[in-house]
C-alpha positions in Angstrom: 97.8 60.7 172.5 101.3 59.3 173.7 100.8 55.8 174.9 103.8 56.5 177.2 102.1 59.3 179.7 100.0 59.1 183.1 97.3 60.8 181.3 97.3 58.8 177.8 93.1 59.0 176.4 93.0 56.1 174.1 89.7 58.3 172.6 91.7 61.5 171.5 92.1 62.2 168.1 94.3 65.1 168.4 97.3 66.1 170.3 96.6 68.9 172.2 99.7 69.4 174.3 98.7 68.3 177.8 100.8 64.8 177.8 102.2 64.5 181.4 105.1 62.9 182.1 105.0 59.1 184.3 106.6 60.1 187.8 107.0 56.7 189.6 107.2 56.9 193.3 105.0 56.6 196.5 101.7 57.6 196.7 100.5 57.2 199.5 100.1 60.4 201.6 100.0 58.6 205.1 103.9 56.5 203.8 107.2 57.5 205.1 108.4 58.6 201.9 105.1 59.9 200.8 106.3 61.7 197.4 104.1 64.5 196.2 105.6 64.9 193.0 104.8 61.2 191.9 101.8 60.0 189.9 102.1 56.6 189.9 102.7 54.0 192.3 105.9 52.0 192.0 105.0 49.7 195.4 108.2 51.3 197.2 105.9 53.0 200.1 107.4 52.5 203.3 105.1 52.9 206.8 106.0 55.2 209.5 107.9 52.7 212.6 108.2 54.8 215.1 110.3 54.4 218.1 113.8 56.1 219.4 116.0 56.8 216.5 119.4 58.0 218.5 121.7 55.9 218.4 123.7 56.4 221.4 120.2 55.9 223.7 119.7 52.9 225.8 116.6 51.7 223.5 117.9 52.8 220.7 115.7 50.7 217.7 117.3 50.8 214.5 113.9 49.4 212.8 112.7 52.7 213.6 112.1 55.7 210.9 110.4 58.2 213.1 111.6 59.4 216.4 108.7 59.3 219.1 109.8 61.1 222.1 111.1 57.3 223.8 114.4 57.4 224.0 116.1 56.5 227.0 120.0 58.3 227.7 122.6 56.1 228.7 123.3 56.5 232.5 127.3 55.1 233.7 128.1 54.5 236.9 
């Protein structure tokens, strides 16, 4: 019956106990910060980029969230 949770029945007539709480976050189990204790979508999803994530590597891409095997070491001389 509380207007305020993710699982408010405009049709109940009595509380029985089973409000649950709003948990804003990403929803979207294929996101980058896919959050699993969420229950509603606040837009903040964020899609994998993959690419090579070290930083000291000749293609190093700092767009990238996900590592994918690519990077390249840096070779002096």
């Amino acid at each position: 019956m509380n207007t305020e949770s993710f699982n408010y029945d405009p049709t109940a007539c009595h509380d029985d106990g089973t409000c649950v709480a709003i948990s804003l976050g990403c929803i979207d189990d294929t996101a980058f910060n896919y959050d699993s204790s969420a229950n509603t979508d606040d837009d903040s999803c964020i899609p994998f980029i993959y690419g090579c994530t070290d930083e000291t590597a000749f293609n190093y891409n700092q767009s990238a969230n996900t590592d994918d095997g690519s990077c390249i070491a840096v070779v002096e001389g």
